[in-house]
N, C-alpha and C positions, 0 to 999 in steps of 0.2 A: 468703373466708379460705383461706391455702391456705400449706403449705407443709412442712418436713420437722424444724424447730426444731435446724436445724444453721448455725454461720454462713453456709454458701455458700447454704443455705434458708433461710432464718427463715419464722418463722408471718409471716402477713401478716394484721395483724387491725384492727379498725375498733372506736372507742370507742363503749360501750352507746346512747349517741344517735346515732350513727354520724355524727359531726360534726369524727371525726379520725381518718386513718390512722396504720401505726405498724408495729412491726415484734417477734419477740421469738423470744431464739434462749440456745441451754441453751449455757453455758460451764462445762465440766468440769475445766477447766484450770487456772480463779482460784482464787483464794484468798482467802475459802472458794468452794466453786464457786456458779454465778451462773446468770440469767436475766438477761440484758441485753433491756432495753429502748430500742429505739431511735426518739423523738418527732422527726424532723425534727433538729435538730444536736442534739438534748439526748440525752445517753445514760445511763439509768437504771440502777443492777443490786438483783437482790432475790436474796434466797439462793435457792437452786436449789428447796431444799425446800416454797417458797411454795405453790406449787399443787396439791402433794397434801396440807400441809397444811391449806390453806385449804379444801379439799374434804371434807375429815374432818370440820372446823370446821360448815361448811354441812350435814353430813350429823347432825350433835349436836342442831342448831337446829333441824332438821326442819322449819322455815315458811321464808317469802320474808324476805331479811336486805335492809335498804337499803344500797347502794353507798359514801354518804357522803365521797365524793372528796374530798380535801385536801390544798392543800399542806401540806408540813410543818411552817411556822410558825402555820400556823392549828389550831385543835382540830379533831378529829372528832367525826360526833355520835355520841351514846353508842351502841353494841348494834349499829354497824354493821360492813362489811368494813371501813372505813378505820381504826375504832378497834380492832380485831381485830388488824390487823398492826402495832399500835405499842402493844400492851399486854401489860406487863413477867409475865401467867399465861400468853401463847401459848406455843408450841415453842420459838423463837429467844429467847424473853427480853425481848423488845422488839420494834424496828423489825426488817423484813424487809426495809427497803430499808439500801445497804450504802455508799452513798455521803450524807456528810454536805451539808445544806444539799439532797438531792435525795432524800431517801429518802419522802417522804410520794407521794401518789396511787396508794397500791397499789391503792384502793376505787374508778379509774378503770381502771386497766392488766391488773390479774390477773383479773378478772372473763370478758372477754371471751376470755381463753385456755384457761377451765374451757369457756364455752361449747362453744370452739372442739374441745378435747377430747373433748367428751360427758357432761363430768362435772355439768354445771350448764344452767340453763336461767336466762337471763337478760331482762331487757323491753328494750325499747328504746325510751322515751319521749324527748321533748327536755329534762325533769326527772324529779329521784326516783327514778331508775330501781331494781331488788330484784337480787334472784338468788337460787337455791335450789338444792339440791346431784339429782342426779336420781341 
């Protein structure tokens, strides 16, 4: 993983089974400002504020929280990251992702940015995989 989360750098990050690469780069300039995510042609954005507030989050929980990846139209499971960022007590209000029809699998993307950070320690199974705020 590597990189400077500038668009000429973006992070260079690999999903917690490491079964996907991907890329993710801070836009201070949107509106509201953004983390873009970029999956191959699919381009994600989550509010900027996502990862340090997700790490607060993880740091409240104080145990290993399951990822619970999901797209949008499907549920998350309860008590996880993915239900975290789409539940109307978080910070934002709601979802964190900011494009309709693409704003779910935060509990897939933001995870491995905290890693990447320092802020979290994540597993890397090919299921299930946790994470916890360090």
């Amino acid at each position: 993983m590597t990189g400077s989360g500038t668009a000429a750098e973006p992070w260079q990050l690999t999903t917690a089974p490491g079964s996907s690469a991907y890329t993710m780069h801070r836009d201070e300039s949107a509106d509201p400002p953004a983390l873009v995510c970029q999956v191959g042609s699919t381009t994600l954005r989550y509010h900027l504020s996502a990862a340090e507030d997700l790490h607060a989050w993880l740091v409240a929980q104080g145990d290993w929280v399951p990822l619970g990846a999901a797209d949008e139209q499907k549920p998350a499971p309860p008590g996880s990251v993915e239900a975290w960022g789409r539940d109307p007590a978080n910070p934002v209000g709601g979802w964190y992702g900011l494009r309709k029809g693409y704003r779910g699998r935060f509990g897939m993307y933001l995870p491995p940015l905290l890693e990447f950070l320092g802020l979290a320690e994540l597993t890397h199974e090919a299921r299930g995989n946790r994470i916890r705020a360090l």
